[in-house]
C-alpha positions as CSV (number, residue, x, y, z in Angstrom):
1,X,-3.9,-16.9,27.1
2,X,-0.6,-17.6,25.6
3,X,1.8,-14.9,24.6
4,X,0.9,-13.5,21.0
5,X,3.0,-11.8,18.5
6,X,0.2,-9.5,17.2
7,X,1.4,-7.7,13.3
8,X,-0.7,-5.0,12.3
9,X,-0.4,-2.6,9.2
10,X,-0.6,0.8,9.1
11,X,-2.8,2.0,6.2
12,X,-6.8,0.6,5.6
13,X,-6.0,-1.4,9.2
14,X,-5.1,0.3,11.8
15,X,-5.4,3.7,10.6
16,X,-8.6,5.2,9.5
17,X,-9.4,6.8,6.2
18,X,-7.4,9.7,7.1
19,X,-4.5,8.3,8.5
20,X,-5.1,9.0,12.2
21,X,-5.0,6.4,14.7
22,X,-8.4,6.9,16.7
23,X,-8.0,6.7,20.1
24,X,-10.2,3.4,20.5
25,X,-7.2,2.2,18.5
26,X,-4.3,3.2,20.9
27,X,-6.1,2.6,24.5
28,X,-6.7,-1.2,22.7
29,X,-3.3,-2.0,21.7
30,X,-1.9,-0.4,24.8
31,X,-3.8,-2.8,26.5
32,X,-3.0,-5.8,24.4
33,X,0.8,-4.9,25.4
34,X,0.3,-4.2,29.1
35,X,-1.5,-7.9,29.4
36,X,2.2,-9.4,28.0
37,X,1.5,-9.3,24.2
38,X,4.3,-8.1,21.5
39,X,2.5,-5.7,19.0
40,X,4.6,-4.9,16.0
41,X,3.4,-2.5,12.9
42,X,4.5,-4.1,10.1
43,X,4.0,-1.7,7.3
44,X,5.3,-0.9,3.8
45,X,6.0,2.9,5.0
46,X,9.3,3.7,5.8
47,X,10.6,4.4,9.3
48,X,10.4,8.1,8.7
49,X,6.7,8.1,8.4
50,X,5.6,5.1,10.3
51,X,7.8,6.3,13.5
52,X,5.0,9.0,14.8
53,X,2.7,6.2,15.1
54,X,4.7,3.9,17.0
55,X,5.3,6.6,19.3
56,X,1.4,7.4,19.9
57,X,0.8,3.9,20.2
58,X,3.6,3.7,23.1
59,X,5.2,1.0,21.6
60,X,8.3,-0.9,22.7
61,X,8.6,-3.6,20.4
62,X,10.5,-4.2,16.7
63,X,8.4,-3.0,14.2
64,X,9.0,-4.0,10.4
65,X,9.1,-1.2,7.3
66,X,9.5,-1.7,3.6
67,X,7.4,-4.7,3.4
68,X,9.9,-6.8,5.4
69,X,13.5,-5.3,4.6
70,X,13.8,-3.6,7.5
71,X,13.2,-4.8,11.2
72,X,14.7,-3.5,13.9
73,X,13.7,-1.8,17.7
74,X,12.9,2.7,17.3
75,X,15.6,4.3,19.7
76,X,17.7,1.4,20.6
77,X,20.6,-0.7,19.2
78,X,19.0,-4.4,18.8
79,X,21.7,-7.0,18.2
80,X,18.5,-8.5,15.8
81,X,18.6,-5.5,13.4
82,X,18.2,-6.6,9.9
83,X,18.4,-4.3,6.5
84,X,18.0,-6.0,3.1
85,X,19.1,-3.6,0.5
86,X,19.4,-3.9,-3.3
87,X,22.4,-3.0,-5.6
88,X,23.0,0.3,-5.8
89,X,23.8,0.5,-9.5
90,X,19.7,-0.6,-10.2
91,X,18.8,2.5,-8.6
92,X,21.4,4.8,-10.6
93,X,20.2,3.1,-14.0
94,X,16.7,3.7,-13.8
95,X,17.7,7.3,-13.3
96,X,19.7,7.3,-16.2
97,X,16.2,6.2,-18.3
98,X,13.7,7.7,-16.3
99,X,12.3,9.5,-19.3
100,X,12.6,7.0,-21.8
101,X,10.8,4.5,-19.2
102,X,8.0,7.1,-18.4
103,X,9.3,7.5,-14.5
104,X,8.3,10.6,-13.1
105,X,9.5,11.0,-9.3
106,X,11.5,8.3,-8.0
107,X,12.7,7.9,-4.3
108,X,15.4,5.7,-2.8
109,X,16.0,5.4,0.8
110,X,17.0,2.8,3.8
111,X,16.6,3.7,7.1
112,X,17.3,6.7,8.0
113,X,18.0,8.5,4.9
114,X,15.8,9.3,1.5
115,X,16.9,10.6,-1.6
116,X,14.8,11.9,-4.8
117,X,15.2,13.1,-8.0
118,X,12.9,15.8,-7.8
119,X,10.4,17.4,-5.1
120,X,6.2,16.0,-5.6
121,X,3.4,17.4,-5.3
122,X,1.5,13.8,-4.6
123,X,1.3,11.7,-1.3
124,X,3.3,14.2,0.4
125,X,3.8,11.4,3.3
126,X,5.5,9.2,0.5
127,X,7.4,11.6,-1.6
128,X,9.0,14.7,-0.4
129,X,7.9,18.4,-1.0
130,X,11.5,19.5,-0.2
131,X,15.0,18.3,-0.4
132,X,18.0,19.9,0.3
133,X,21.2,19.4,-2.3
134,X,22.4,16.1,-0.3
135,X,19.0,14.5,-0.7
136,X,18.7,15.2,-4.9
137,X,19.1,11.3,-6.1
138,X,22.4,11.3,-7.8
139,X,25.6,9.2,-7.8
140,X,27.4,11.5,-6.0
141,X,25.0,11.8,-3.1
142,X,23.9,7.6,-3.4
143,X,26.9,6.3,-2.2
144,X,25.3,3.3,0.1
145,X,22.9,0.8,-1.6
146,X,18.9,1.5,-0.2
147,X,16.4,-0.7,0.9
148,X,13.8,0.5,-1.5
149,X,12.9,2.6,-4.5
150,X,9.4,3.7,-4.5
151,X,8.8,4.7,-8.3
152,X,5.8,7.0,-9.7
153,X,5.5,6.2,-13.3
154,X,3.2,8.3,-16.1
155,X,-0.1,6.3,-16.8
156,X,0.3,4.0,-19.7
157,X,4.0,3.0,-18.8
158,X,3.8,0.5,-16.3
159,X,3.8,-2.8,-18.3
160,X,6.9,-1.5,-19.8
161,X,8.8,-0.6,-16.6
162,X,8.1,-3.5,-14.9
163,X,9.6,-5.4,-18.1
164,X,12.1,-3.1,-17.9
165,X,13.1,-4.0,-13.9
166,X,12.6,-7.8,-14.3
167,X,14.2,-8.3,-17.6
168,X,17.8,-6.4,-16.1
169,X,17.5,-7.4,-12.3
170,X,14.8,-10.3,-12.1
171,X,16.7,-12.1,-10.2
172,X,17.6,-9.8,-7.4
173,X,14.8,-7.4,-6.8
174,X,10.8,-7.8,-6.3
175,X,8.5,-5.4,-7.7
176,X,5.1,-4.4,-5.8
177,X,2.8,-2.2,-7.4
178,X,0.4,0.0,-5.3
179,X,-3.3,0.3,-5.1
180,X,-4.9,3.8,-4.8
181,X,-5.6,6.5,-7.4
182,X,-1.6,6.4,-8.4
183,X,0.6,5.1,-10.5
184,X,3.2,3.6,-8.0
185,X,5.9,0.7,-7.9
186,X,8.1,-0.5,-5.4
187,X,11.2,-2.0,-5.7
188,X,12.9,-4.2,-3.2
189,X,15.6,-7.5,-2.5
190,X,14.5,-10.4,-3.4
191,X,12.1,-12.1,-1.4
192,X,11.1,-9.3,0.7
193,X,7.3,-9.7,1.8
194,X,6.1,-8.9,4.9
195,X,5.6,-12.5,6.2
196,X,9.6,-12.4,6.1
197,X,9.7,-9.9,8.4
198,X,6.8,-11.4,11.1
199,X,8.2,-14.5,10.9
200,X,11.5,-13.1,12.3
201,X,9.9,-11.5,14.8
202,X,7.9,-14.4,15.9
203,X,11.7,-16.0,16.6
204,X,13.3,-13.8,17.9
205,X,10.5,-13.5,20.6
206,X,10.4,-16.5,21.0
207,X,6.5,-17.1,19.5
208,X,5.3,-20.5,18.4
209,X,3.6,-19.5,14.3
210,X,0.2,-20.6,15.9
211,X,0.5,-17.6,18.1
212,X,0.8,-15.1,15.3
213,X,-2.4,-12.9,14.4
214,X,-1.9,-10.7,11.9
215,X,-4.5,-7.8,10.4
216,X,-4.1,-6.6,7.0
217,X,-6.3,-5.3,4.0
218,X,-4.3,-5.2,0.7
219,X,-2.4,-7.4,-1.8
220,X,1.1,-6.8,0.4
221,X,-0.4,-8.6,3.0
222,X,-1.5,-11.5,1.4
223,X,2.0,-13.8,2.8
224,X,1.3,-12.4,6.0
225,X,-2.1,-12.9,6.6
226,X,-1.2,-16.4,5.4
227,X,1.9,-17.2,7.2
228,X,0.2,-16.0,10.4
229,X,-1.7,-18.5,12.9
230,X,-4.8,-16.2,12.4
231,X,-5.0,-13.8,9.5
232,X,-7.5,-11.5,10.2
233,X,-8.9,-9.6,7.1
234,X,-10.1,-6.1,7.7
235,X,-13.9,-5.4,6.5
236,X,-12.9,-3.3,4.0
237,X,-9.8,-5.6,2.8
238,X,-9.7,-6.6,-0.9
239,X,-12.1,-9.8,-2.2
240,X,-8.7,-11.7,-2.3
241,X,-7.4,-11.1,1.1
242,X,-10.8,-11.8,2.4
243,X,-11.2,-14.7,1.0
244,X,-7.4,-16.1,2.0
245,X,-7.8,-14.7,5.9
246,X,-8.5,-17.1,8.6
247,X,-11.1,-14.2,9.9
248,X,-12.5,-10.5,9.1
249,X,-13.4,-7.6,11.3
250,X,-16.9,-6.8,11.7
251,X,-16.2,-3.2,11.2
252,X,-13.9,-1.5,9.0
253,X,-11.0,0.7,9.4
254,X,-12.9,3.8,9.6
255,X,-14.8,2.2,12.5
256,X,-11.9,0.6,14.9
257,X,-12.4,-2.7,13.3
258,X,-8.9,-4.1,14.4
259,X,-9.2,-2.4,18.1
260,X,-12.6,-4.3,18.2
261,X,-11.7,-7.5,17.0
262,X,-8.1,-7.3,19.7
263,X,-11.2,-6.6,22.6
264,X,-13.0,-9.1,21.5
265,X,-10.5,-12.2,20.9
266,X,-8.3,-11.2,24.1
267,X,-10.7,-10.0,26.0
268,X,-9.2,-6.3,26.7
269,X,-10.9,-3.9,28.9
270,X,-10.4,-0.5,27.2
């Protein structure tokens, strides 16, 4: 079989309900790579907490974080790097109206580096339990332009701050907002979507689009799954990625759909 470039996300794909990776799930891709395919997570975590699973997978390969503004190779310098960031200044004025725009904890970081305005209690992978004075989000500590704010607003508030973002900086940034019990945003470049970020990949390694498979299971995944030569849905994906996918799992995430369907359409021994 030809070379693929094989994207999977993190969260409701290749993780189970409680973000482990099960080990089904790592002897699988670890074979997809040793029989000469490229397996990339492409996630909307950051590199901070998507990096301890690229490691227990034994990854080599780029992987993509933020959605697609960052892609670039864990512990090496890759001549293909890419960062998209956004304007510094839109960061430092929703801060200056936090409370008046019903924002609660609000993180900017790129990739190495993450700055808050306060410490959370909530999604302690997302937002951090501790900073230390050089990571309290402020001008004085800000002093690059990030790749992405990740905002938690108060309930109610949401149709205002997303008028709010797109009436001031419409034309430079893209707003995502989460699924899940909270009340989350994301704020990126323009034009960032994860299919931005396989699509460079599939270049840059040389990967004909017909040799793309890509898993995913929520609305961030949508362009992927649709730019990809096969988008795979996961079982427990949402009604409208299932119904855009090329394919599904037969088992979910909490039952090594992904690492089933890899065995099954390569034909991995594991």
């Amino acid at each position: 079989m030809n070379q693929h470039l094989i994207a999977i996300d993190l969260d409701g794909t290749t993780l189970n309900n409680d973000a482990q990776l099960s080990e089904t799930t790592i002897k699988t891709i670890q074979a997809a790579s040793k029989a000469g395919h490229i397996v990339s997570i492409v996630t909307g975590r950051p590199y901070r907490i998507s990096q301890r699973y690229y490691d227990s997978l034994g990854l080599k390969s780029a992987m993509v974080n933020f959605n697609g503004a960052l892609a670039h190779i864990p512990y090496q310098t890759w001549h293909q790097e890419y960062q998209k960031n956004l304007n510094r200044e839109i960061a430092l004025d929703l801060l200056t109206h936090k409370d008046e725009l019903g924002i609660d904890t609000m993180t900017a970081e790129n990739k190495l580096h993450l700055w808050a305005n306060q410490q959370s209690n909530i999604m302690a992978d997302f937002f951090p339990t501790k900073l230390t004075p050089k990571e309290i989000l402020n001008s004085n500590n800000l002093t690059s332009d990030p790749t992405a704010l990740t905002v938690e607003y108060h309930p109610g508030e949401k149709d205002k701050l997303i008028k709010n973002i797109t009436d001031k900086y419409g034309s430079d940034v893209d707003i995502r907002v989460w699924g899940g019990p909270h009340n989350i945003l994301e704020v990126v470049s323009k034009g960032i979507q994860k299919a931005m970020g396989v699509a460079y990949l599939a270049k840059t390694y040389n990967i004909d689009q017909s040799n793309v498979i890509a898993f995913g299971d929520e609305a961030n995944d949508a362009e992927m799954l649709k730019y990809a030569g096969r988008g795979v849905a996961m079982k427990n994906a949402i009604p409208s990625i299932a119904a855009d996918a090329d394919d599904q799992t037969e088992d979910d995430n909490q039952h090594d759909g992904l690492a089933h369907y890899l065995q099954n359409y390569f034909k991995l021994s594991v």
